[in-house]
mmCIF file of the C-alpha atoms, coordinates in Angstrom:
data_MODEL
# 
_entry.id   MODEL 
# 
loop_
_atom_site.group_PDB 
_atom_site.id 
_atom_site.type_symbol 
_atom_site.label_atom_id 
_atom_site.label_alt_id 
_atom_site.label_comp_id 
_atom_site.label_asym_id 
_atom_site.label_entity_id 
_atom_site.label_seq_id 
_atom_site.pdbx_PDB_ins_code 
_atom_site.Cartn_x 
_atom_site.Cartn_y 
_atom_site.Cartn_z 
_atom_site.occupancy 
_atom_site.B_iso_or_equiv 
_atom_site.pdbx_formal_charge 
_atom_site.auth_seq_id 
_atom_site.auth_comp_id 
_atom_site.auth_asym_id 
_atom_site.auth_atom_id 
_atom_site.pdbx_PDB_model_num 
ATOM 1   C CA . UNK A 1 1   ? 21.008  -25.047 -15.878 1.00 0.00 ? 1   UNK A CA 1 
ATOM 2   C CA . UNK A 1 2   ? 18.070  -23.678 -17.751 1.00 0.00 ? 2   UNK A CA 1 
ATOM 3   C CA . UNK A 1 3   ? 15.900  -26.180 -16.054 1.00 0.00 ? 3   UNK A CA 1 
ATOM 4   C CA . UNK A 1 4   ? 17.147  -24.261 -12.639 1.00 0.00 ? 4   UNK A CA 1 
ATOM 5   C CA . UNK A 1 5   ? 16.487  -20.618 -13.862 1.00 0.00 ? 5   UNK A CA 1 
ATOM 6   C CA . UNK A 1 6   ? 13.206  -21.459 -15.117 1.00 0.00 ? 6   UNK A CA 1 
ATOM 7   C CA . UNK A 1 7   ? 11.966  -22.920 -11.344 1.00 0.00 ? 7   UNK A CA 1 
ATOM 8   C CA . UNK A 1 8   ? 14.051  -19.583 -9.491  1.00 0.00 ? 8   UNK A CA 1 
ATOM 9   C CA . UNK A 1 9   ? 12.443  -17.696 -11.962 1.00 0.00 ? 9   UNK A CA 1 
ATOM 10  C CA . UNK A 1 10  ? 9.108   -19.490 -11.129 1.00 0.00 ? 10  UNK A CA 1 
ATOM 11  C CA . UNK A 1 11  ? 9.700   -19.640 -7.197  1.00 0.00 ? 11  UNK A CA 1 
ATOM 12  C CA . UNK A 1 12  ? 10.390  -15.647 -7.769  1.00 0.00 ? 12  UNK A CA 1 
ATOM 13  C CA . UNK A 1 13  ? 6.730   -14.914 -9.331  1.00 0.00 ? 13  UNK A CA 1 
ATOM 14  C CA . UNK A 1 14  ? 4.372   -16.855 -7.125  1.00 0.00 ? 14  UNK A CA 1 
ATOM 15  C CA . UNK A 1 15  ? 1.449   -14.201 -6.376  1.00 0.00 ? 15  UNK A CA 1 
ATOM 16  C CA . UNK A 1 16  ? 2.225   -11.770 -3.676  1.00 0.00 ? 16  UNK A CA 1 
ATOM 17  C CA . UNK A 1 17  ? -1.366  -12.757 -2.386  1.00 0.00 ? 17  UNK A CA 1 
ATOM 18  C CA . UNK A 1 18  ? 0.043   -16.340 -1.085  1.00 0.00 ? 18  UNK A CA 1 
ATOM 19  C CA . UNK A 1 19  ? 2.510   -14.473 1.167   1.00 0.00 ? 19  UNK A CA 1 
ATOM 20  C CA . UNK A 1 20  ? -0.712  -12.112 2.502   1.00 0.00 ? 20  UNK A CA 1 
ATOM 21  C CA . UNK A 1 21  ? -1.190  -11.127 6.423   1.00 0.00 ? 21  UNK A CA 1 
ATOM 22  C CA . UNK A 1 22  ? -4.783  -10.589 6.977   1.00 0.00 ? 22  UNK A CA 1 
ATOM 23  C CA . UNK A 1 23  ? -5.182  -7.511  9.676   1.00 0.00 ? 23  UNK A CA 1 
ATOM 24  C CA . UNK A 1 24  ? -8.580  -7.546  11.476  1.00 0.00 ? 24  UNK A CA 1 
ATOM 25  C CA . UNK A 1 25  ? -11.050 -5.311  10.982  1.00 0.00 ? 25  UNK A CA 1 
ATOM 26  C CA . UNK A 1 26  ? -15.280 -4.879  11.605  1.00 0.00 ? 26  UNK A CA 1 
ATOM 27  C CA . UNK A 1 27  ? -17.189 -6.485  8.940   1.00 0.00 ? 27  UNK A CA 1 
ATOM 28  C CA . UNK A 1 28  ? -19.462 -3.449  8.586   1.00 0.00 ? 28  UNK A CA 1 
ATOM 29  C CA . UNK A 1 29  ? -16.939 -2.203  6.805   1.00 0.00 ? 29  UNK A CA 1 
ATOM 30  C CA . UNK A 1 30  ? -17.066 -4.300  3.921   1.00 0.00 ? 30  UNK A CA 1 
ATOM 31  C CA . UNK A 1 31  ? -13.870 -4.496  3.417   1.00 0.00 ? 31  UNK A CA 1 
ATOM 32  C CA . UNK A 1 32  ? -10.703 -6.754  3.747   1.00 0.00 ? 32  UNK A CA 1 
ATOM 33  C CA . UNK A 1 33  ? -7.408  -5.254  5.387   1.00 0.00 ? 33  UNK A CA 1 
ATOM 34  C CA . UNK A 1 34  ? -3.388  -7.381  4.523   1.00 0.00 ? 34  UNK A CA 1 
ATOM 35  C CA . UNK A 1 35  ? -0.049  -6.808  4.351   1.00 0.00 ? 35  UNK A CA 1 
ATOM 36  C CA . UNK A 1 36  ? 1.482   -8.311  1.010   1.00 0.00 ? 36  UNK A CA 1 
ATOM 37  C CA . UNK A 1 37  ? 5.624   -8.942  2.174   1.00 0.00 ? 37  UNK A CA 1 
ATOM 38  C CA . UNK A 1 38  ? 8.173   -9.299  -0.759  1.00 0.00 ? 38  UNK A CA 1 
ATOM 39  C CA . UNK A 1 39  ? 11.775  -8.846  -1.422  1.00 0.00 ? 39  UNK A CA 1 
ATOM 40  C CA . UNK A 1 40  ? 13.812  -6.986  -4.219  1.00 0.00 ? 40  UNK A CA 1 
ATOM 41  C CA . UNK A 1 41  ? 17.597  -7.356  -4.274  1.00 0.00 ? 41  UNK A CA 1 
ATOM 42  C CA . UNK A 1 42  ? 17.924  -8.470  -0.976  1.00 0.00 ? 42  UNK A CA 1 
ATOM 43  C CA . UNK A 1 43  ? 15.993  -5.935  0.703   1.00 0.00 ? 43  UNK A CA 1 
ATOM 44  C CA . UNK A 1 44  ? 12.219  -6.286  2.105   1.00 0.00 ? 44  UNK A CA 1 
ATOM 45  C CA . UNK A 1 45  ? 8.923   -4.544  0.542   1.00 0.00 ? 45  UNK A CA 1 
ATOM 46  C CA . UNK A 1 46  ? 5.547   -4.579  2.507   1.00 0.00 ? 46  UNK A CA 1 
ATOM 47  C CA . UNK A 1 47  ? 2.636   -2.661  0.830   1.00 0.00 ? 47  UNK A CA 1 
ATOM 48  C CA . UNK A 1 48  ? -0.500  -2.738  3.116   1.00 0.00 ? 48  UNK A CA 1 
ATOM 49  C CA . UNK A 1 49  ? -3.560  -3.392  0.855   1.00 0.00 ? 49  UNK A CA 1 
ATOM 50  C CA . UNK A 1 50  ? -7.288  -2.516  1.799   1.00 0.00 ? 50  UNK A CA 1 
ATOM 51  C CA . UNK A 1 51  ? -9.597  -3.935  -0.513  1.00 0.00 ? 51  UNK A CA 1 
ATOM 52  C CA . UNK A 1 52  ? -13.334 -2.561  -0.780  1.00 0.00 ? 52  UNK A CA 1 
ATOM 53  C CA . UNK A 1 53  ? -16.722 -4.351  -2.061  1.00 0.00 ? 53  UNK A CA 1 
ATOM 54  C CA . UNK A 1 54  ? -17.224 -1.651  -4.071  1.00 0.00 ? 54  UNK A CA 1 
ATOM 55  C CA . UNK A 1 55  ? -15.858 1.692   -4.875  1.00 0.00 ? 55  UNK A CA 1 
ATOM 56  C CA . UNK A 1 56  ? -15.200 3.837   -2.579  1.00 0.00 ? 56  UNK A CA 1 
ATOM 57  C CA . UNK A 1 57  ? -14.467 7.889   -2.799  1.00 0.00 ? 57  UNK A CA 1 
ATOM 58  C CA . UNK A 1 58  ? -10.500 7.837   -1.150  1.00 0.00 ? 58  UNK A CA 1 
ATOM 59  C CA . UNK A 1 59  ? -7.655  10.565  -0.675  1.00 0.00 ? 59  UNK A CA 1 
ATOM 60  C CA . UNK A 1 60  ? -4.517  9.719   -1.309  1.00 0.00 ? 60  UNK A CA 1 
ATOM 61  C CA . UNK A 1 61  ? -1.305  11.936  -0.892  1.00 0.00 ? 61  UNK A CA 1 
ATOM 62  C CA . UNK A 1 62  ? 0.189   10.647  -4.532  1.00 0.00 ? 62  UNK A CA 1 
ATOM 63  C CA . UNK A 1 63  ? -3.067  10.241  -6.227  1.00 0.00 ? 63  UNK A CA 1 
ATOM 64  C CA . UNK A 1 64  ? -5.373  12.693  -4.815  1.00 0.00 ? 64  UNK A CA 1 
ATOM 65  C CA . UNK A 1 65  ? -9.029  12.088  -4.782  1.00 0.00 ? 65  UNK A CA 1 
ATOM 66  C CA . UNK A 1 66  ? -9.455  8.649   -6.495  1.00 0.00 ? 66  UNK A CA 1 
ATOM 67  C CA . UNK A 1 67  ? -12.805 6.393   -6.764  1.00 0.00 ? 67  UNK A CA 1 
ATOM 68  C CA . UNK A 1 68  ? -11.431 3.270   -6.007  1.00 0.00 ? 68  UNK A CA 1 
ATOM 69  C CA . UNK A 1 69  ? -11.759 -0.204  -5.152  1.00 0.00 ? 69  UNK A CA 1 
ATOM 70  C CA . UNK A 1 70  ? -8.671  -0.381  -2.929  1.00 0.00 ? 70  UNK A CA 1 
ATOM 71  C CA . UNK A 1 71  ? -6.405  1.778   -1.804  1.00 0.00 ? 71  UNK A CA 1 
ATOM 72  C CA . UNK A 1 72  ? -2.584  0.858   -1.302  1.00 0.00 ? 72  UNK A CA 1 
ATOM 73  C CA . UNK A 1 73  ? 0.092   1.855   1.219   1.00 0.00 ? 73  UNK A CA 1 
ATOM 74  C CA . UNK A 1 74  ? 3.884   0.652   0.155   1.00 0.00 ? 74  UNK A CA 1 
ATOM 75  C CA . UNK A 1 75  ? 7.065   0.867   2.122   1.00 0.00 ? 75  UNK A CA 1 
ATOM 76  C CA . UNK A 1 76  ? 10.310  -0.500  1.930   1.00 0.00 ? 76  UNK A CA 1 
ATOM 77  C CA . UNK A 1 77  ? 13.668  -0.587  3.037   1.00 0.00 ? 77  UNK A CA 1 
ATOM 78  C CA . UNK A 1 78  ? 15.549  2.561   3.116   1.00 0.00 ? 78  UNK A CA 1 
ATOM 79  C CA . UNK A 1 79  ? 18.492  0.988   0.984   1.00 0.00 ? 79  UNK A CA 1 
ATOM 80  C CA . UNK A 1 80  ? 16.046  -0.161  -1.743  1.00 0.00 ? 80  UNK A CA 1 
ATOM 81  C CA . UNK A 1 81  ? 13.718  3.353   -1.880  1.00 0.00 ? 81  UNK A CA 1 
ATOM 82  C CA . UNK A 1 82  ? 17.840  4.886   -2.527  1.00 0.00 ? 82  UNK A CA 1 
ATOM 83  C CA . UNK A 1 83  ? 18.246  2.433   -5.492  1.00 0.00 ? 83  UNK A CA 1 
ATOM 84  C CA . UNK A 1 84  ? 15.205  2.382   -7.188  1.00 0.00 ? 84  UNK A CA 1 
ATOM 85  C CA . UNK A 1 85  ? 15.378  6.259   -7.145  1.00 0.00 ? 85  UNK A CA 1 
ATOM 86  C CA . UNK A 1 86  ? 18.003  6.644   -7.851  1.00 0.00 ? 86  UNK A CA 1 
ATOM 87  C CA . UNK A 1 87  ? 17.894  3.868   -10.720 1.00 0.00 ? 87  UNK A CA 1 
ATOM 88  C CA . UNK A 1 88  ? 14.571  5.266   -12.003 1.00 0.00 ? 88  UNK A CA 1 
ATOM 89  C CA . UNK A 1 89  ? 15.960  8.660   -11.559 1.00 0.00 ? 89  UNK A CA 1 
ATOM 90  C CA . UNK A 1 90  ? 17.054  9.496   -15.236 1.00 0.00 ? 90  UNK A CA 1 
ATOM 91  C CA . UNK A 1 91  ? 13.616  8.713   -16.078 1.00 0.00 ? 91  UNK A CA 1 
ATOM 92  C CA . UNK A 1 92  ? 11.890  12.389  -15.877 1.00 0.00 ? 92  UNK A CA 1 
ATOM 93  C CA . UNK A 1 93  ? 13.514  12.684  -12.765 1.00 0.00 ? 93  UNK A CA 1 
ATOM 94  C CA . UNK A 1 94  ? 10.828  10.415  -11.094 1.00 0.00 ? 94  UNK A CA 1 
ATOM 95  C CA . UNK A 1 95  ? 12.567  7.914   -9.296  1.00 0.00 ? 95  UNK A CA 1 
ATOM 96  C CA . UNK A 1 96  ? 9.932   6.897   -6.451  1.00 0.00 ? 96  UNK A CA 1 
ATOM 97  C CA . UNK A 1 97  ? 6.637   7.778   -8.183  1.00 0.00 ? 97  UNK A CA 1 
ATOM 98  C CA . UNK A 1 98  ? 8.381   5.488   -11.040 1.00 0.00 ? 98  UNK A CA 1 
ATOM 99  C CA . UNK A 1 99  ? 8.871   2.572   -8.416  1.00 0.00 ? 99  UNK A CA 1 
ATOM 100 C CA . UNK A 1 100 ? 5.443   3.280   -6.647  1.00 0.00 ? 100 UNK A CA 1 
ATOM 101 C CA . UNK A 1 101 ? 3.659   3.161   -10.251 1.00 0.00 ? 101 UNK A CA 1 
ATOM 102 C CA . UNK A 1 102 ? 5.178   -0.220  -11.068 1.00 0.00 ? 102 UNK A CA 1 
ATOM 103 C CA . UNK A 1 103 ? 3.822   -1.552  -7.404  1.00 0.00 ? 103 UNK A CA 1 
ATOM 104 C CA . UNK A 1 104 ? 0.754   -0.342  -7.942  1.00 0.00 ? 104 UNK A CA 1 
ATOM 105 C CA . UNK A 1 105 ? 0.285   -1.880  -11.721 1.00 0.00 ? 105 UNK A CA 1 
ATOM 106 C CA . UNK A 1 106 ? 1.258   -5.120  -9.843  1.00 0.00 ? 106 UNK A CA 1 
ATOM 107 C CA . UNK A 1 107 ? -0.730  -5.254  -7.268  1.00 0.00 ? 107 UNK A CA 1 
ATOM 108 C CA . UNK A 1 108 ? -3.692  -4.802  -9.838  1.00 0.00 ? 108 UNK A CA 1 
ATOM 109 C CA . UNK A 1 109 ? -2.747  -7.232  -12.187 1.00 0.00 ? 109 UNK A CA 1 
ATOM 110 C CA . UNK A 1 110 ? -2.978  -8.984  -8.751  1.00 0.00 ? 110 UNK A CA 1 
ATOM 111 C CA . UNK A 1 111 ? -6.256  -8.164  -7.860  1.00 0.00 ? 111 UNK A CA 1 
ATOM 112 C CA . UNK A 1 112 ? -7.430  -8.056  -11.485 1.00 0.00 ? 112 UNK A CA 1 
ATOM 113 C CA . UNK A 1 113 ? -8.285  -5.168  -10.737 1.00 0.00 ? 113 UNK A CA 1 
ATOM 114 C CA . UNK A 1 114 ? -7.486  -1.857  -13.482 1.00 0.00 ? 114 UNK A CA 1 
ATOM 115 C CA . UNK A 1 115 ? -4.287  0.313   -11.992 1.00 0.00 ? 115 UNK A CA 1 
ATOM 116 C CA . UNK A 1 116 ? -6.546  3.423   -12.227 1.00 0.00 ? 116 UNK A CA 1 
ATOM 117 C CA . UNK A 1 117 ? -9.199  1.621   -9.496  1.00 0.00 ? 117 UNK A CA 1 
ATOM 118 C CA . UNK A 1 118 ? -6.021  1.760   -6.582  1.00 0.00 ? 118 UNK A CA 1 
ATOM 119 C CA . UNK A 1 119 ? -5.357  4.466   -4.892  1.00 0.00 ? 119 UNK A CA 1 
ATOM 120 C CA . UNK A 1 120 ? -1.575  4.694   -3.447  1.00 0.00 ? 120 UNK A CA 1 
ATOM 121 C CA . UNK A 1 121 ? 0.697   6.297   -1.023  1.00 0.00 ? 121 UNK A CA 1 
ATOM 122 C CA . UNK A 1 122 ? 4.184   5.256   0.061   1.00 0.00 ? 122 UNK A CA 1 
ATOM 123 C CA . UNK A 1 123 ? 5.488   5.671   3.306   1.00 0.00 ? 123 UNK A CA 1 
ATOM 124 C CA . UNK A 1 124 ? 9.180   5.257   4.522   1.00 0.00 ? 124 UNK A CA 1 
ATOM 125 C CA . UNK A 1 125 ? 7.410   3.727   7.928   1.00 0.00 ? 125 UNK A CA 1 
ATOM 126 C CA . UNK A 1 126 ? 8.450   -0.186  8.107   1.00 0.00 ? 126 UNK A CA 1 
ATOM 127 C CA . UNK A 1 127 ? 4.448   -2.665  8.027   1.00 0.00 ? 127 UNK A CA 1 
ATOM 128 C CA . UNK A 1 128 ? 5.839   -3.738  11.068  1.00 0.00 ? 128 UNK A CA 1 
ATOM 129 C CA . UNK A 1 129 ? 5.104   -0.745  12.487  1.00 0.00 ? 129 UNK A CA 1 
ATOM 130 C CA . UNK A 1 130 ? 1.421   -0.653  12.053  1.00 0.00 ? 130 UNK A CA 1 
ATOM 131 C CA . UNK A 1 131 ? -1.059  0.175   14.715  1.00 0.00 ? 131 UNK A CA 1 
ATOM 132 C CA . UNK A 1 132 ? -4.587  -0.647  14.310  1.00 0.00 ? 132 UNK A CA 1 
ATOM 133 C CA . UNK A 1 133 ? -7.425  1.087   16.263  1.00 0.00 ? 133 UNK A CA 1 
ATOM 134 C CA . UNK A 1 134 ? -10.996 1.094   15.576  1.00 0.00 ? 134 UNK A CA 1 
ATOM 135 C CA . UNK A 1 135 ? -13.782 3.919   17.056  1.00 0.00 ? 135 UNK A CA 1 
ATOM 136 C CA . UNK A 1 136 ? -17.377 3.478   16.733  1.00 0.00 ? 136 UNK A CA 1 
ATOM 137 C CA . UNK A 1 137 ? -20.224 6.039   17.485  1.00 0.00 ? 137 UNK A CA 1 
ATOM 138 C CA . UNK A 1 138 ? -22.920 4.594   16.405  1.00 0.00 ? 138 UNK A CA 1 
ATOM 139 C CA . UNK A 1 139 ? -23.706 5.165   13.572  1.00 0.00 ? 139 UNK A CA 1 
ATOM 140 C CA . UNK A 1 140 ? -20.360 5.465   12.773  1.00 0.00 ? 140 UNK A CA 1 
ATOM 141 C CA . UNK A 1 141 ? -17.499 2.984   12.863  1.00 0.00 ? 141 UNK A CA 1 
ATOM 142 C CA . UNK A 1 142 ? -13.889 4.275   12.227  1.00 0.00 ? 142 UNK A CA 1 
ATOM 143 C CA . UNK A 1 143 ? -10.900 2.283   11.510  1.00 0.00 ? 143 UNK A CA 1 
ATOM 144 C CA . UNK A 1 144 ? -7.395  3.784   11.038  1.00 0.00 ? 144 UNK A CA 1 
ATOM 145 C CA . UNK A 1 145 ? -4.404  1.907   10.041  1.00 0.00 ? 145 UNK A CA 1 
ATOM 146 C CA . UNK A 1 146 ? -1.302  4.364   10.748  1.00 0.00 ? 146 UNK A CA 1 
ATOM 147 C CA . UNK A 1 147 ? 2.620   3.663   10.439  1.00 0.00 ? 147 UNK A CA 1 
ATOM 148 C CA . UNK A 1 148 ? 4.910   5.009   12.774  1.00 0.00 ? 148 UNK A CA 1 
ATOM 149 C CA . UNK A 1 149 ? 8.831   4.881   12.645  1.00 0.00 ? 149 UNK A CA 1 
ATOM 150 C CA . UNK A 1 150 ? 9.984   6.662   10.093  1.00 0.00 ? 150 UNK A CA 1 
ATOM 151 C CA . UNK A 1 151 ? 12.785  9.384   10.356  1.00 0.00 ? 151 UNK A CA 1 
ATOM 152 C CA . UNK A 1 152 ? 12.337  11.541  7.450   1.00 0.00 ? 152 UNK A CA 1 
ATOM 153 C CA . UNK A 1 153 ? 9.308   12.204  4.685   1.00 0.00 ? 153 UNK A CA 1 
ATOM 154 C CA . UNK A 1 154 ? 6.295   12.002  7.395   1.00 0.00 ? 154 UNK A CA 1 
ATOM 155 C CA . UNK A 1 155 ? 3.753   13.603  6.122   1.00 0.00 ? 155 UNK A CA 1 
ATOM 156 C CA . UNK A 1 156 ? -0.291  12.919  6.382   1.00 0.00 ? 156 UNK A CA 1 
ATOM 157 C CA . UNK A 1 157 ? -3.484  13.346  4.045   1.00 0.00 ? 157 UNK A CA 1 
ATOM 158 C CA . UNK A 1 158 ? -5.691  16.294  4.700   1.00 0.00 ? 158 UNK A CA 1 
ATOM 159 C CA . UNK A 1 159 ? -5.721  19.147  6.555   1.00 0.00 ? 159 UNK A CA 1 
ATOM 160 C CA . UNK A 1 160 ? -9.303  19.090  8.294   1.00 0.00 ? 160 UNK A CA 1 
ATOM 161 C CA . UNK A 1 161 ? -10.102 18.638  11.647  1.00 0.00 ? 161 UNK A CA 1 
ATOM 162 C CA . UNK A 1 162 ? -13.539 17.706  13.419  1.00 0.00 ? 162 UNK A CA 1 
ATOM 163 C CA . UNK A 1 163 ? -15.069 18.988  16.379  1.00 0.00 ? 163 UNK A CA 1 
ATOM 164 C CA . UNK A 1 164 ? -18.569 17.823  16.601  1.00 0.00 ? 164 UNK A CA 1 
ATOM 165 C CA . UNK A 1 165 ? -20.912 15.714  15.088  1.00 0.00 ? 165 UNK A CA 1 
ATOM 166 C CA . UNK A 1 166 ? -24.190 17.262  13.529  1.00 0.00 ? 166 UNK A CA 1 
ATOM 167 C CA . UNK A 1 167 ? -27.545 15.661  14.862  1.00 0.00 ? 167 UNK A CA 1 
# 
């Protein structure tokens, strides 16, 4: 019997990167796009991970303005965001930030990479819902990855809007 917990529990911590789907994207942007997929109590996780070459200045609606090396998106299913809030709750009345905190340390310990160099949001949008569309005008090349789907909490980064470019 112990034998059979230890390979569950084994089976149950193989690195989220093995269960990865890479999401194209130009290479002049130096950096690699992928959906991580996981499960917790029955229910499904996806946290959408871009990874830069180097550090890059990012916004983040959770984190704010963070130098970082990659920059996290996490959803999951509307049953498990209730638990784990509602579980985490009693701890300074943080039950989500709690939850999105202990992704994020994962996902670095993952990457070997220092919690503080991720920047992450949360969105109650399922991966599955991603749309992928890149712009360029040269000399710039934009790519946005954007969720859709979700019923309640949608909210977006920044408030600034362009209308011309200068030169």
């Amino acid at each position: 019997m112990r034998n059979l917990m230890i390979a569950v529990f084994t089976l149950l911590m193989i690195p989220a990167l093995l269960l990865a789907a890479d999401i194209q994207i130009p290479e002049n942007l130096q950096a690699r796009a992928y959906v991580l997929k996981a499960e917790r109590d029955g229910l499904w996780e996806k946290s959408l991970v871009v990874q830069f070459a180097k550090k890059r200045r990012t916004l983040g609606t959770l984190d704010g303005f963070v130098d970082a090396y990659a920059v996290l998106n996490h959803s999951a299913h509307p049953l498990l965001w209730q638990k784990v809030s509602e579980k985490f709750m009693s701890q300074d009345g943080r039950g989500g930030k709690l939850y999105t905190d202990f992704i994020q340390q994962k996902i670095a310990k993952d990457l070997k990479l220092k919690k503080n160099d991720i920047n992450k949001i949360a969105t109650a949008a399922n991966m599955d819902n991603l749309a992928v569309v890149t712009k360029e005008f040269k000399p710039l090349t934009v790519t946005v990855l954007a969720t859709a789907g979700a019923k309640t909490n949608a909210i977006r980064t920044g408030v600034d809007e362009s209308s011309h470019i200068e030169g």
